[in-house]
N, C-alpha and C positions, 0 to 999 in steps of 0.2 A: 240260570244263564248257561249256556251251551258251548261250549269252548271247542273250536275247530283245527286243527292242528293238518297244515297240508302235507301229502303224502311226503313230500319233499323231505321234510323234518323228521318225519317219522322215521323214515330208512335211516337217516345221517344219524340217528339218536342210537339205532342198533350199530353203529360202527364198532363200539369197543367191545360188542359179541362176537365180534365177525369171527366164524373158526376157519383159518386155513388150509386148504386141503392140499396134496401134493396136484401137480399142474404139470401138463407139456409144457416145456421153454417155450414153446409157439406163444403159449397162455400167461408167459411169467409176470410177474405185478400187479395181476388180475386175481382181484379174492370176490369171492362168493360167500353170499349169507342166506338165512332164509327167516323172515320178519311175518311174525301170524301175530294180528291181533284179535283183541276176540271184545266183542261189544256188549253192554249191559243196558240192558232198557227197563226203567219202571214207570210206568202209569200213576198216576198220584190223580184218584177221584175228589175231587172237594165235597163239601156236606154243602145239600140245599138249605137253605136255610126257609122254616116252614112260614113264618111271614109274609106280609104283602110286600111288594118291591116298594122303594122310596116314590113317595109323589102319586102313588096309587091307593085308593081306597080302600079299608080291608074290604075282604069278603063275609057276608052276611051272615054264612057259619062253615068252619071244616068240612074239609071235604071228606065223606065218609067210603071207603072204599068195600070193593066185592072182589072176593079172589078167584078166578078161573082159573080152568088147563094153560099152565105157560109152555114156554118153549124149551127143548135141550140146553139151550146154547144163545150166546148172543153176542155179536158181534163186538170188539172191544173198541172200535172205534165209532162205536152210536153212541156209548155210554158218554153222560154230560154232566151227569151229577148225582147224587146219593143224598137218602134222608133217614134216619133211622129213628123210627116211632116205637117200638116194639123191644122185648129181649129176645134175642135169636135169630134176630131179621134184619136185612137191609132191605130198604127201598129205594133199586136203581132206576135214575130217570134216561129213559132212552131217545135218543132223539130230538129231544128238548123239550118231548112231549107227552110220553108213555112210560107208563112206572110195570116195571116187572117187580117182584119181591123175592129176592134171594134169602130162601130160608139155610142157615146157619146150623154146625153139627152140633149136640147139644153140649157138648160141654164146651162149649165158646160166646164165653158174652162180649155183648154186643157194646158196652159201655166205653173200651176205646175204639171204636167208629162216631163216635160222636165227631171227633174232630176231619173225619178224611179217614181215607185208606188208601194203600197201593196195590195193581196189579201187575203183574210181570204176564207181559204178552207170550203169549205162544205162539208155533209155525204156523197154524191154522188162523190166528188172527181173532178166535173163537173165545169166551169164557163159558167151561161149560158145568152143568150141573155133573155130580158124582167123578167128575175130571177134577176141574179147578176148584180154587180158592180165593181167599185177599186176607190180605195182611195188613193188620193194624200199624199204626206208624210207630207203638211201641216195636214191631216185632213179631207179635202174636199172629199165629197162623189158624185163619177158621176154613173149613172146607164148605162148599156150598153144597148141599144135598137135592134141593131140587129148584123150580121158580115156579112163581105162579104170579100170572096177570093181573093188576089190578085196572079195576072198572069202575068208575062211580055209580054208586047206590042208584036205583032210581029213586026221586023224592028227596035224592042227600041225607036221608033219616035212619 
């Protein structure tokens, strides 16, 4: 839940900071403040869950993936969800539809991502390999080293 507090509230909240400065008479009874907030955002990715969705048939066998050349970088607001099969790997789902694989620095396992992780956006809007990272909901911070695309096998075998 996202709590909105209007500007209005905010200034009246910094009144008991207010420092008074010396003032022309012209200015008298008039004080000045200066009120900086500063914002904190984190991304909280959920875990796919690798099942068939309710009411849907399984599928006839896993899906078997092939890893290509990924990308630098990927956008933080494609990312829809994470799956993690592997140690040392995340598999982001992008799009709702394209699994990128963020490989993991090696001394970071990968066992709390099991439940979710978080990101902290950057300026650029970007998560990028040998830049960012994600942090497990204990806390733990892994650095992403590179990505690479996943494709399915041909044959699924």
């Amino acid at each position: 839940m996202t709590l909105r507090v209007p500007p209005v509230l905010l200034i009246a909240s910094a009144a008991p900071f207010v420092v008074s400065a010396s003032v022309p008479e012209s200015l008298d009874g008039v004080q000045f403040a200066q009120l900086t907030i500063h914002e904190r955002l984190i991304i909280r990715i959920p875990r796919v869950s690798p099942g068939p969705a309710r009411g849907v048939a399984p599928a006839q066998s896993p899906i078997r993936w092939e890893e290509k050349k990924g990308p630098a970088c990927i956008a933080v607001t494609a990312l829809t969800g994470a799956a993690v099969d592997r140690e040392g790997e995340v598999d982001l789902v992008v799009g709702g539809t394209r699994r990128i694989r963020a490989k993991l620095d090696d001394d970071c396992p990968t066992l709390d991502f099991y439940r979710g992780f978080y990101l902290k956006p950057t300026a650029d809007g970007q998560l990028c390999a040998k830049r960012d990272g994600i942090r497990s909901r204990s806390g733990a911070y892994c650095a992403i080293t590179r990505y690479r695309l996943l494709v399915p096998k041909k044959g699924g075998k």
